[in-house]
Steps between C-alpha positions, in 0.01 A plus 500: 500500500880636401349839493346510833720605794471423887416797781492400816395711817507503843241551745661549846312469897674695737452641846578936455659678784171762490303693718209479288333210343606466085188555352329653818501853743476249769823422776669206446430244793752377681449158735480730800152664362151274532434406154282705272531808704633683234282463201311774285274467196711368230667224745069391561470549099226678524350614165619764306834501703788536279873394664716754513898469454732531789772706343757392768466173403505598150869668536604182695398275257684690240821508691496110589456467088773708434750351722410150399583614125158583388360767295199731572312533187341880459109348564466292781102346493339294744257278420199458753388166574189356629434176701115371523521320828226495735750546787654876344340809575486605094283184441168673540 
């Protein structure tokens, strides 16, 4: 084991100052909206719906990383992940 060596990452939750959802065309909601008003087909994950990137969020995220004293590697990949409960709209 004196030739393996420790990486550690990060996985971060926060609340972006968008107009658009992250992964979505959709408007954000804000508590003054009736909920689920503004949804489209990949919030409902419909099939065959692919998430698309919100590139606002995208440059924010990058900044926030840089000015905590991160660094932006070249690829940036997300991973998709799926949840199979009977209560989400992807669990056919």
């Amino acid at each position: 084991m004196e030739t393996w060596k420790i990486k550690v990452g990060f996985e971060f939750h926060v609340q972006m100052n968008s107009k658009y959802k992250m992964f979505s065309t959709a408007l954000c909601s804000s508590s003054l909206t009736e909920p689920n008003t503004h949804a489209n087909f990949i919030d409902l994950g419909l099939p065959g719906m692919l998430p698309v990137l919100n590139e606002e969020c995208l440059d924010i995220a990058i900044k926030a990383s840089l000015g905590l004293g991160g660094r932006i590697l070249p690829q940036i990949k997300f991973d998709r992940k799926h949840y199979y409960y009977a209560d989400l709209p992807q669990a056919y």
